[in-house]
Structure formats: C-alpha cells, structure tokens
N, C-alpha and C positions, 0 to 999 in steps of 0.2 A: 622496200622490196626485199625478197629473199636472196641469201649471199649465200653462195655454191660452198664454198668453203666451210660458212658458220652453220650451213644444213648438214654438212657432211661429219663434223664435230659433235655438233645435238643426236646426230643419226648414231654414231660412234656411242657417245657417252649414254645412250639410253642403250646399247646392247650391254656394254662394259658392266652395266648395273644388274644383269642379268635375268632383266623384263622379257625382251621378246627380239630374236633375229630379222632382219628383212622378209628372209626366207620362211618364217617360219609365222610371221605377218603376213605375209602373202596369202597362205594356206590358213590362215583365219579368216583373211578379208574373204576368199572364195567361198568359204561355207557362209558367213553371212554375221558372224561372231564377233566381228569389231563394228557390227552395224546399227546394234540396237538402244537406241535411245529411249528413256524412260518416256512413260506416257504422260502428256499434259496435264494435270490435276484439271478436272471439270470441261476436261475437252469436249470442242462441238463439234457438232458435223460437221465436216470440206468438201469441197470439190476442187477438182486440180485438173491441169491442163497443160502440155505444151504448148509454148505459143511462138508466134513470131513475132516482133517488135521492130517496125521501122526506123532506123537511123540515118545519121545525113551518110553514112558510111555501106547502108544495105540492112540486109535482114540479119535481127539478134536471135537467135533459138534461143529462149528460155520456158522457165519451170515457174508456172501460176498456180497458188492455191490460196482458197479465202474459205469463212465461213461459210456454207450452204446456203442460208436467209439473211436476209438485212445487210447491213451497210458497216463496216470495219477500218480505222483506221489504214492508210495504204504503210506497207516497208519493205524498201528494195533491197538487197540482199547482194554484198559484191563476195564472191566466192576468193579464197587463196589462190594461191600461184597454182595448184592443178585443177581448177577449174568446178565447173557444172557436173556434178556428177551424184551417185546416188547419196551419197551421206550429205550433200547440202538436200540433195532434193527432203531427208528425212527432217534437217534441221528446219526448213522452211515449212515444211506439213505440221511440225511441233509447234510453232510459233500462231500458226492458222488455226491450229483448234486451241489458242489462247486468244484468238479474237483478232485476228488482223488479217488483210490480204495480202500476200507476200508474193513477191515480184522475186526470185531467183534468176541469175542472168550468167550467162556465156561468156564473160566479159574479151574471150579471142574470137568472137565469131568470124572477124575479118579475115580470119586464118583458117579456122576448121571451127567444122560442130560440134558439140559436147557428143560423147566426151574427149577432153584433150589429151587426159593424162591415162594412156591404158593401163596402171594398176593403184588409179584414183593417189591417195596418200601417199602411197608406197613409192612412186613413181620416182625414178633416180631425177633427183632436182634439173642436172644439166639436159634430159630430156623438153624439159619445160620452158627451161628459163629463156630462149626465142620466143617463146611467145610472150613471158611480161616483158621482153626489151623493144617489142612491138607497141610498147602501149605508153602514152606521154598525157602531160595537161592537159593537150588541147581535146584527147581523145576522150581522159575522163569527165570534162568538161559536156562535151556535147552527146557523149551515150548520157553524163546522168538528166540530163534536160527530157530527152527522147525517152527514157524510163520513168519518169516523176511524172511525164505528160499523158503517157501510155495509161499508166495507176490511173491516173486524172480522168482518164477516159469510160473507166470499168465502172458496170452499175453495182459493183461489189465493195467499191473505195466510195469511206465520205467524205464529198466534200469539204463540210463545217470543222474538217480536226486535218490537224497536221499531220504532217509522215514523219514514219523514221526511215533511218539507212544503218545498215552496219555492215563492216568489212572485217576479214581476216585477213593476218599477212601484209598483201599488196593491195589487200581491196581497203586497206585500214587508210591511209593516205587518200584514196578513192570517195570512201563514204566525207573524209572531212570535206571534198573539192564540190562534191554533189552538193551539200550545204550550202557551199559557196556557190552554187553554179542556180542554184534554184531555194537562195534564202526565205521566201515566202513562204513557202509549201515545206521544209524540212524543219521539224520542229525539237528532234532527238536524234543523235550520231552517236554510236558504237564502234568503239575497234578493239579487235581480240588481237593481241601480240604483232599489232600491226609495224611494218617493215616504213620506215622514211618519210614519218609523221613529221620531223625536226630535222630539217636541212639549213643550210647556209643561205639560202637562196632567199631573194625577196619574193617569192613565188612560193617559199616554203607551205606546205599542205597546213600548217596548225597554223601559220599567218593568215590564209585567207579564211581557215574556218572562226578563226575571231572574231570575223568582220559578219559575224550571220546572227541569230537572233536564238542558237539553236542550243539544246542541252546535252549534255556531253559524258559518256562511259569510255574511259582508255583503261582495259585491264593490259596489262604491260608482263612479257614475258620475265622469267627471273635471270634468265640468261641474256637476254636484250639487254633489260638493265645494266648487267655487270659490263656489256660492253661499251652502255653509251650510256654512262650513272648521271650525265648531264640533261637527257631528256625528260627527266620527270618533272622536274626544278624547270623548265623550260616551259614546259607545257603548264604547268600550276600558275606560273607568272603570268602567262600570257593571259589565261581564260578568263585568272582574279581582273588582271589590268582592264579588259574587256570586259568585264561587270557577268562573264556567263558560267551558268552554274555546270562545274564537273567535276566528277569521281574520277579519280587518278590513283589507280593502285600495281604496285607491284603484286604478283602471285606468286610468293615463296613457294619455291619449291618445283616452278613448271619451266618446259622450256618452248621453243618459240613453237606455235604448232600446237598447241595442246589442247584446243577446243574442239576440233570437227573428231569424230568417232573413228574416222578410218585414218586418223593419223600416227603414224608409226611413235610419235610422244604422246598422245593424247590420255590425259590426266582427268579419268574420271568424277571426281569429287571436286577438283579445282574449276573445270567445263561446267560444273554442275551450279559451283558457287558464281560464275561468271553469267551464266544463264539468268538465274537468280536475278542479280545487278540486271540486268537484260532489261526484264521485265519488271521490273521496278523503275526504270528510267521511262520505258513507254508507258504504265501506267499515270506516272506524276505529267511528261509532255505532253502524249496523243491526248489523253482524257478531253 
C-alpha cells in the first residue's frame, strides 16, 4: 500500500529534478495534457459503459469496456490508491481495443463513488489514504469473486479462455489475492509498482498467489526497490519454488507511481515498456 511519507519524498524528488510542480501538474491535468495515451496499434471498435456490480458489501460503480463484436478474453482492472478516475478509464479503453473486455472498478465504493480523489493523481496522498485503510483481505477477497463473476456473466467475456487482473500501487497486492480468490478463472496477474506484495505474514499476498495456477508480470518501482531490495529475491524464489512462470523486473530509473498518465511521476517511455510486458503476458496466458 502507499506510505504517506515515501509519496511525499518521490513527490519532492521528482519536482527537485525540475520536471514539473504539483501546481503546475495540476494546470496540466485540467487542460487535458497529462491525459493522452498513445493509440493501440490495430485498435478495434469498443463500447463502454458505467456499470454497477453487486457485491456481498452493496453496489460497485464501475467502468466497462470490450470489443464492439465477438467474445474477448475478461481483465479486471484494480486502480491505485486515488481510485476510478479518468486516466484508468483511458487505460482500460487502450487495453479493449487490444482485444479484451475490461472490467475497471471503484475499489472504495463502500465509501464514496468514483471519483474519490478530486485532482485524480495529483491528489495529496493523506487525502486518500482513509480510504485504502478501509480496505483488508477479506474485502479483497470477496469484491474479487463478485468481479470475476460479474465478467463471467457479459456476453462480451469468453468463456473457454482465462482472465487477467492487474493492479497498481495498492491494487498490486489486490490483483495477486483475486488469483487467489478465483484460481480457475484467473489465468495472468499484473502489478505495476505495486505497494505490500511481500509481508511477514502467512497471509502474505505473493504466498497465496503461489498457490494458483496463474502467470505473472511484477514490474517493481526503482525506488521500491531501494527500499525493500529483499522483495525481488523473494518474489523470484517463491514463483520458481511454485513451478509458475513470472517476469520480475526492476524499472531503473522510475519511481513508485509511474504508470497511470496523470500521475505526478509518470515516466512515459518506462509505462510504455511496462504496457508492452502487459500485453505480451496476456497474449502467451489468455490465448
């Protein structure tokens, strides 16, 4: 999960370098300028949809979009610590006219509706972080069941192929437990600079995604790394011991955060390579 402190540091050390102020990200993100995502090579038609998703907890507002025609792998989509908002909704449209139906979700519905974080990325961390302290195992547990079931349900999702899941941040942890929570059906797991994949705990999120059948992308921030240079080594041990195949890479040079487009570090070229990997794990799993 995200640390107040170590956001506050990455926030600091990307102005120090003389990229871009909060302030003056802000007044980007408002015109539209930190929003634009390259177009999908061989992109198809979509169609897209608010939706609502029952859980044993109430209604999810979330963001649906698939191919226009035919049947597309399903992948659920757990957003970072500020939430459903428009730059996942673009990352999830990017992924749909690469062929999948993509499930984007709310993950604080229980609190409020998207959006949670009023300046998306930009958002002062401790505005947020009530809301990932709201949110536990048992929680990601049964929203990812109620999501995978929901996919399960669309005449847009096929049957015959597996899903993926991917998370940023906090949703990194997330995507491994959905694995675990619905190992039949999830057949590829992503985390971008994901927050508390390696805990102490027997419950640890990269212990239970062992136990699943599923394939595995952890791109791992450069600055994560430096703080916890035991989690790769950890993670590599476990998957090999577990017989399941994953990509475990550090991204020299990024810092935690650098994937979604409206994020105040977000590292064009390295998002770009991470995407990349993306879609190269769902092509070898979902296929």
């Amino acid at each position: 999960m995200c640390d107040q402190d170590h956001f506050e540091q990455d926030r600091q050390e990307y102005e120090a370098r003389g990229l871009v102020t909060r302030k003056q990200f802000g007044v980007m993100l408002g015109a539209g300028i930190a929003m634009m995502l390259p177009r999908a090579a061989n992109a198809v038609t979509v169609t897209e949809s608010d939706v609502n998703v029952t859980t044993p907890d109430g209604a999810a507002d979330c963001y649906f979009v698939h191919p226009a025609s035919g049947t597309a792998p399903g992948v659920l989509i757990w957003p970072d610590i500020f939430g459903l908002r428009p730059a996942f909704r673009q990352m999830g449209k990017r992924l749909a006219e690469s062929g999948y139906s993509v499930l984007v979700v709310n993950p604080f519905y229980r609190v409020k509706k998207a959006p949670t974080a009023a300046a998306g990325g930009a958002t002062p961390i401790q505005d947020v972080m009530p809301l990932a302290q709201g949110l536990n195992e048992t929680t990601h547990m049964t929203d990812a069941k109620a999501f995978i079931g929901w996919l399960d349900g669309q005449a847009s999702v096929a049957r015959n192929r597996k899903m993926g899941t991917q998370g940023y941040c906090m949703g990194g942890p997330i995507a491994f437990r959905t694995a675990a929570a619905v190992p039949d059906r999830v057949g590829a797991v992503a985390s971008f600079h994901g927050g508390g994949l390696v805990t102490a705990a027997p419950n640890s999120p990269h212990l239970q995604a062992a136990k699943t059948k599923a394939q595995f992308l952890i791109a791992i921030a450069a600055n994560d790394d430096a703080r916890s240079p035991n989690d790769k080594t950890t993670l590599k041990e476990t998957f090999a011991k577990a017989g399941l195949p994953a990509e475990i890479e550090v991204y020299a040079g990024s810092m935690h955060g650098w994937c979604p487009p409206d994020s105040t570090v977000y590292n064009e070229p390295l998002a770009e390579k991470a995407w990349s990997r993306l879609l190269v794990l769902y092509g070898k799993a979902l296929a």
